[in-house]
C-alpha positions as CSV (number, residue, x, y, z in Angstrom):
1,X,28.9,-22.2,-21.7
2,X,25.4,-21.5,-22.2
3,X,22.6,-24.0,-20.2
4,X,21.7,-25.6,-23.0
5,X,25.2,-26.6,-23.6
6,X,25.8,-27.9,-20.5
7,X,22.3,-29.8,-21.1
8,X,23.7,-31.6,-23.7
9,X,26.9,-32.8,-22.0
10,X,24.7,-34.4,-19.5
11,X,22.8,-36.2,-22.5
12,X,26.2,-37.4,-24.1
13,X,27.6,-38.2,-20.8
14,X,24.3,-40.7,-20.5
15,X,25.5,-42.4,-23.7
16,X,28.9,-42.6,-23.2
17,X,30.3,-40.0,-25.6
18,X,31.5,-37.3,-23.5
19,X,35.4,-36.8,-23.3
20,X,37.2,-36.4,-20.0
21,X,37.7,-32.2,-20.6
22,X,34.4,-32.1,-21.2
23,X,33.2,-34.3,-18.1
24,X,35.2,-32.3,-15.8
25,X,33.6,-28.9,-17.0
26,X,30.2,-30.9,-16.8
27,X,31.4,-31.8,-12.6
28,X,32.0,-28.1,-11.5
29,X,29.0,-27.1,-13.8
30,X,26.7,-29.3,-11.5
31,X,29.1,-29.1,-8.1
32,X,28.2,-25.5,-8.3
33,X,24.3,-25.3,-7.8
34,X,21.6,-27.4,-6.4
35,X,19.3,-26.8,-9.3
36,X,22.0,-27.3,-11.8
37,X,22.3,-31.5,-10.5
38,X,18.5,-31.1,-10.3
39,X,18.6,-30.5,-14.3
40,X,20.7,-33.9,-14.2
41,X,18.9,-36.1,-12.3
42,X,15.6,-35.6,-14.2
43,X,17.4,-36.1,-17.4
44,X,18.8,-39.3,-15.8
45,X,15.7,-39.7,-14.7
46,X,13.9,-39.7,-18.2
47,X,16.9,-41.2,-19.7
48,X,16.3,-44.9,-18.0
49,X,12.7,-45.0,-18.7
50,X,13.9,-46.1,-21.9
51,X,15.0,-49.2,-20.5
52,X,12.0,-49.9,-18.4
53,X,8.9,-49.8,-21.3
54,X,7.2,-53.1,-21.3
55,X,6.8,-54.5,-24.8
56,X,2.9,-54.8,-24.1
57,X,3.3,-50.5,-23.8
58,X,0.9,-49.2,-25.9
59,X,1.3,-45.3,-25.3
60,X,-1.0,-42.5,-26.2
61,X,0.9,-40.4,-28.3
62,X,-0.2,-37.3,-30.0
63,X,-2.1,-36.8,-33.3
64,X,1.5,-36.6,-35.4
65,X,3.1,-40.1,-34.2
66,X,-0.7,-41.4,-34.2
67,X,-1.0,-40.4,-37.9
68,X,2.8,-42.4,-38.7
69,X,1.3,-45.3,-36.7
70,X,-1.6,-45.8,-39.1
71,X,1.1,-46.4,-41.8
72,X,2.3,-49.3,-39.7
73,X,0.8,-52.4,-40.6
74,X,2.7,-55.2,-40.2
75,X,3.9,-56.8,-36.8
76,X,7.7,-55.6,-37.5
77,X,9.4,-52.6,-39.5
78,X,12.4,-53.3,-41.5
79,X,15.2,-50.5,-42.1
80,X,17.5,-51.0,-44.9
81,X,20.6,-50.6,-44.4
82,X,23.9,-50.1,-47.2
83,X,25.0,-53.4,-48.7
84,X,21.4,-54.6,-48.1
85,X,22.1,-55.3,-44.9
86,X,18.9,-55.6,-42.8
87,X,17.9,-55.1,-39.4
88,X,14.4,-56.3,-37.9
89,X,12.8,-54.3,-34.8
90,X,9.8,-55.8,-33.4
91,X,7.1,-53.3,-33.8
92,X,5.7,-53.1,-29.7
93,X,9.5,-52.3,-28.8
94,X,10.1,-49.9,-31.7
95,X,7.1,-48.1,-30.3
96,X,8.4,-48.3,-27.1
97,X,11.4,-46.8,-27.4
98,X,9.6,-43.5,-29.1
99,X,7.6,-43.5,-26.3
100,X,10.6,-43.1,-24.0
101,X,12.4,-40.9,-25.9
102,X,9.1,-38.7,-25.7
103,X,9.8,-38.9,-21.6
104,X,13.0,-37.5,-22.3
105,X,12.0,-34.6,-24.2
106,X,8.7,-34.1,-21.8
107,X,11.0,-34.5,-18.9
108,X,13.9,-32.2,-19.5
109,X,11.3,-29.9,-21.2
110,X,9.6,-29.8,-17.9
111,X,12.2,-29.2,-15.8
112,X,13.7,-26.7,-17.7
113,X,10.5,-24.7,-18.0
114,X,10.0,-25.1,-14.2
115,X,14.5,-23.9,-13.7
116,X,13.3,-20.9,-15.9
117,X,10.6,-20.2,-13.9
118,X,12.2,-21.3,-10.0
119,X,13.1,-18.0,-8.1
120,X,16.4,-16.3,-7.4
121,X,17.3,-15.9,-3.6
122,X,20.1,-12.8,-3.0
123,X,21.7,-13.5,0.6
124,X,23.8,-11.0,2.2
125,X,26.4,-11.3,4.7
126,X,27.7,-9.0,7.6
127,X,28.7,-5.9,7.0
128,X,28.1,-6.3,3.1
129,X,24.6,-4.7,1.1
130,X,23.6,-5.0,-2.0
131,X,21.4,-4.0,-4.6
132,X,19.2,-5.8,-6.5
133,X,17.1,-5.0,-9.8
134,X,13.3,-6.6,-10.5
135,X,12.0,-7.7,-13.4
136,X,9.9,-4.8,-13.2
137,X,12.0,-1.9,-12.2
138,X,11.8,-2.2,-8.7
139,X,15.1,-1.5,-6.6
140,X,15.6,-3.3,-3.6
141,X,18.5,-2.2,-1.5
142,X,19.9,-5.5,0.8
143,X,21.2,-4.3,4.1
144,X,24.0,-7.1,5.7
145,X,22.5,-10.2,7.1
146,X,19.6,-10.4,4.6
147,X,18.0,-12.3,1.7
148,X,15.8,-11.7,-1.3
149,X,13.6,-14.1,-2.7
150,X,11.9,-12.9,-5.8
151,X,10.7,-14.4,-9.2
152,X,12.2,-14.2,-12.7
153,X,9.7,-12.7,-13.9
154,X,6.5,-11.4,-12.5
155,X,4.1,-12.9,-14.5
156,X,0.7,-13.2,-12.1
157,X,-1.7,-10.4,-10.9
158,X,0.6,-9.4,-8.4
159,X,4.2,-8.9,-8.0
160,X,5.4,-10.9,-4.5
161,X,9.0,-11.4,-3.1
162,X,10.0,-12.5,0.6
163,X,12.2,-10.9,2.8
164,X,14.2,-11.9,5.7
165,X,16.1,-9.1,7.3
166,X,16.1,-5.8,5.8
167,X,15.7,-3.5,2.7
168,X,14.6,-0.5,1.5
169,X,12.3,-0.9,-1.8
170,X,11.9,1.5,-4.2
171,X,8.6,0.3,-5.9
172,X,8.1,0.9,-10.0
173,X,4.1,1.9,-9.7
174,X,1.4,-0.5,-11.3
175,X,-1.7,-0.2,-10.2
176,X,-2.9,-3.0,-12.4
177,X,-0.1,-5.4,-10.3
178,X,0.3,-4.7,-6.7
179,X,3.4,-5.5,-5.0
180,X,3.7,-7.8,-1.8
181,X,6.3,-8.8,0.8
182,X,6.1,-11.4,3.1
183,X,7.9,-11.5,5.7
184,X,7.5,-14.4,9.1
185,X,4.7,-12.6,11.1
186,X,3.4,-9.9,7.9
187,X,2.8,-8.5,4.4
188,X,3.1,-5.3,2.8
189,X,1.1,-4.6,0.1
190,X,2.1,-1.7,-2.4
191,X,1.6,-0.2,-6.0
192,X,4.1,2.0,-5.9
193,X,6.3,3.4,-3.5
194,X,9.4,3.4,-1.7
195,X,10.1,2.1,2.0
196,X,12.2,0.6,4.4
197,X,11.4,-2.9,5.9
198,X,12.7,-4.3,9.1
199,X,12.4,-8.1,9.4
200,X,15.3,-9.9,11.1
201,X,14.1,-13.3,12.2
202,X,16.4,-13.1,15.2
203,X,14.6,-9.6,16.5
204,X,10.9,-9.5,17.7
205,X,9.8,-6.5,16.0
206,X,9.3,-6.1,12.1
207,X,9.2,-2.3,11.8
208,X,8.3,-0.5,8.1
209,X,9.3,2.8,7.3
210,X,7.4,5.3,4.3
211,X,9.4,7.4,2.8
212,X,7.1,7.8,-0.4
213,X,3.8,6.6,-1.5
214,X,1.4,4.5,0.5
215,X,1.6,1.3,2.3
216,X,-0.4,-1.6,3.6
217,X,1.0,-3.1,6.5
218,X,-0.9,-6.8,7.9
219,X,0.2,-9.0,10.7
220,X,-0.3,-12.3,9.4
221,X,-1.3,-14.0,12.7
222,X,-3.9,-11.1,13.8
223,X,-5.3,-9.3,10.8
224,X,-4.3,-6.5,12.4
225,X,-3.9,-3.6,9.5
226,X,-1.9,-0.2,9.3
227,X,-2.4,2.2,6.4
228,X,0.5,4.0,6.0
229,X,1.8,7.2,3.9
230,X,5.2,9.2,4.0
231,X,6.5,9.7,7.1
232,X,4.5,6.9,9.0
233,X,6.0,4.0,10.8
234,X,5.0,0.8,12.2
235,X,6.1,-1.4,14.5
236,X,4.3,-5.4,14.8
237,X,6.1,-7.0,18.1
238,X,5.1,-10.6,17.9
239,X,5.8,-11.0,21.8
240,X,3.3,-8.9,22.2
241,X,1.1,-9.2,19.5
242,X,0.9,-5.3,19.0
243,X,0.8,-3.0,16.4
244,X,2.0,0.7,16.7
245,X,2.1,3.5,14.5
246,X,4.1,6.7,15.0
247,X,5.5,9.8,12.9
248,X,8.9,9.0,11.7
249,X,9.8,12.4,9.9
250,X,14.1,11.5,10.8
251,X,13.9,8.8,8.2
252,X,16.6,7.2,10.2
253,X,15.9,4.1,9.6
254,X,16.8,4.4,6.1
255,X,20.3,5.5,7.4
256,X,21.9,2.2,6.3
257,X,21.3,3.0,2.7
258,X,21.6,6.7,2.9
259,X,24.6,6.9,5.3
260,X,23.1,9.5,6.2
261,X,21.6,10.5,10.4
262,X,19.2,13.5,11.0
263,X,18.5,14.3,15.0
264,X,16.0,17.1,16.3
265,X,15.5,17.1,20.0
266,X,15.6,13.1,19.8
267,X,16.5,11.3,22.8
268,X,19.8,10.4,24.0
269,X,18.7,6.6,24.1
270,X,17.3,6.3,20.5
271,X,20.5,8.1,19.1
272,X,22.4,4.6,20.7
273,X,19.7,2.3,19.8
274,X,20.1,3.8,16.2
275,X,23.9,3.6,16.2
276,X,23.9,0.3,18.2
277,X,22.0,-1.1,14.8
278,X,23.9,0.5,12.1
279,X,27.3,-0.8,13.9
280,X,26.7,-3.8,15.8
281,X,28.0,-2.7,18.5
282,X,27.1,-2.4,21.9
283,X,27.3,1.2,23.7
284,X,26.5,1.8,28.0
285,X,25.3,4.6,29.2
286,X,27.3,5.1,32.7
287,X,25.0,8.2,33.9
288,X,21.1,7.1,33.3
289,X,19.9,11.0,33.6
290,X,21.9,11.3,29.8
291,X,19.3,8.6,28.7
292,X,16.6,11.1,28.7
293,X,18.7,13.9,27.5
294,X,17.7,15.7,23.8
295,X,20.3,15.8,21.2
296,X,19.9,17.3,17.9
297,X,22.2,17.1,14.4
298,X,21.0,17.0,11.2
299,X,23.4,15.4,8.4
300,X,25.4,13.3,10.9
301,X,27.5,11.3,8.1
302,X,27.4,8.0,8.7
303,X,31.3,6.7,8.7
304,X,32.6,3.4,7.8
305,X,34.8,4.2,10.8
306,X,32.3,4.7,14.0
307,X,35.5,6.4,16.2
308,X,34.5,9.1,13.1
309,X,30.7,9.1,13.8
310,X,31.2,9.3,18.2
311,X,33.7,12.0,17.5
312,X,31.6,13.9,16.0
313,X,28.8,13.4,18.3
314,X,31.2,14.8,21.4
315,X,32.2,17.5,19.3
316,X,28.5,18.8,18.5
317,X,27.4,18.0,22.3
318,X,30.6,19.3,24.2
319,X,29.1,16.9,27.4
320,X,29.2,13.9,25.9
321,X,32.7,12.0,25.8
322,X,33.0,8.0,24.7
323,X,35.5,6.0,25.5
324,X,36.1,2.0,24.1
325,X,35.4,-1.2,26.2
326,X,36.7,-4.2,24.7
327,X,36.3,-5.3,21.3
328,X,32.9,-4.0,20.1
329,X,31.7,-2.0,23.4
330,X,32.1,2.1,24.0
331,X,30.7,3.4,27.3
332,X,29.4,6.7,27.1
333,X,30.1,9.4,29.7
334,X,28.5,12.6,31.0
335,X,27.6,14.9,33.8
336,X,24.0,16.1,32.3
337,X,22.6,17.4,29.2
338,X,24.0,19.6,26.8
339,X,22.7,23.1,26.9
């Protein structure tokens, strides 16, 4: 069934002409979202005003119903009936009850230009991403643990969305309508682009990653402001109250979306951190001189598997060898760097 269908069960469920099939369709058709009882109780809503017009009322309808009230003349309208049979309304109820059912239709009007126009939240849960297509061609790609909330339509001068966790957007460019995404502590501002943006409410740090285009980056608390183009980073840590920027040419952190790792004479400890994140998982270093070690592969294919992904790492390093500690731990082991 289409809304407007379902609409109209609610209305004939109201005045008692809705059969039990069709009630039952009408109960999981309003058990299954929030805004779908909304819908209802505003219709209910509108529905009993009917019943609660004073006969004094005198309401200030529009020029139409203002032009058919000039015709009225006499205290009471009589309808004819067949077989002559006639019924007698008094005239302050009659208009009345066209005032109420002009609630109705204002009501449910209202509502369901305000449904329409209410926006969609996209939630993600562990281990699952998605992707998600904008009204205006923009690609957002939801990595696990995230949501989306983004209008209909993008019908104002500029294009917003919120973001809790992470994503990587793919921006459709129009300079006349800038995008922006909030996040808790800051906003990125954009025309077009595409970029990854770190915002987990759990972490302190909201990181953003260019991989195209250019980028405004604002901490909402400081005014702090980072102009960013491809291949710059930064990094707001709201313990801290600092911004950073760096040079992030890896474009690991899109590694989520690309499955894909790239390593030149990084660190021991940020090839972890990295795979601690994609995994969540939890890897100890037993020697503390590998921390500061340089390691260096470029395609490292990111696995579904990570036994795949550390096996690979020990075979390319030839010092390095990991081994499991309970259910989501590895330890990694080593006598020094690899040559």
């Amino acid at each position: 069934m289409f809304q407007e269908e379902y609409i109209n069960l609610i209305h004939r469920s109201l005045q008692g002409g809705i059969s039990p099939v069709e009630q039952e369709q009408l109960n999981n058709w309003l058990a299954a979202s929030d805004d779908h009882q909304q819908i209802a109780d505003d219709i209910e809503y509108a529905w009993n005003l009917s019943y609660n017009f004073e006969d004094d009322y005198t309401p200030d309808v529009e020029k139409g119903l203002a032009k058919f009230k000039a015709r009225i003349e006499e205290e009471s309208i009589s309808i004819e009936q067949p077989e002559a049979k006639v019924v007698t309304i008094p005239r302050r109820r009659w208009l009345s009850r066209i005032a109420a059912a002009a609630a109705i239709l204002i009501a449910t009007s209202i509502f369901w230009i305000n449904y329409n126009s209410s926006p969609n939240t996209v939630q993600t849960a562990m281990n699952a991403t998605t992707e998600v297509r904008l009204d205006d061609g923009t690609i957002v790609y939801l990595n696990e643990n995230s949501s989306l909330t983004y209008p209909k339509k993008f019908d104002g001068k500029e294009r917003i969305v919120e973001l809790k966790g992470e994503a990587f957007f793919d921006v459709e460019k129009n300079p006349n309508q800038p995008f922006i995404i909030n996040t808790t502590d800051t906003k990125v501002e954009v025309l077009g682009t595409s970029f990854n943006v770190r915002a987990y409410e759990q972490e302190v740090a909201t990181s953003i990653n260019v991989k195209t285009g250019k980028v405004r980056f604002t901490v909402l608390e400081t005014d702090d402001v980072a102009i960013l183009e491809q291949n710059d980073a930064a990094i707001f840590n709201e313990k801290s109250k600092t911004l950073n920027t760096l040079e992030d040419r890896s474009q690991n952190s899109f590694a989520w979306h690309t499955k894909t790792l790239n390593f030149e004479q990084s660190k021991v400890a940020d090839l972890i951190n990295r795979l601690e994140q994609l995994y969540n998982i939890q890897i100890t270093i037993a020697n503390p001189v590998i921390a500061n070690c340089h390691y260096s592969y470029l395609g490292l294919k990111v696995d579904e598997d990570i036994k795949n992904v550390l096996k690979v790492i020990e075979t390319s390093s030839s010092k390095f060898k990991f081994s499991k500690k309970g259910k989501n731990g590895y330890i990694l082991n080593g006598d020094s760097c690899p040559n």
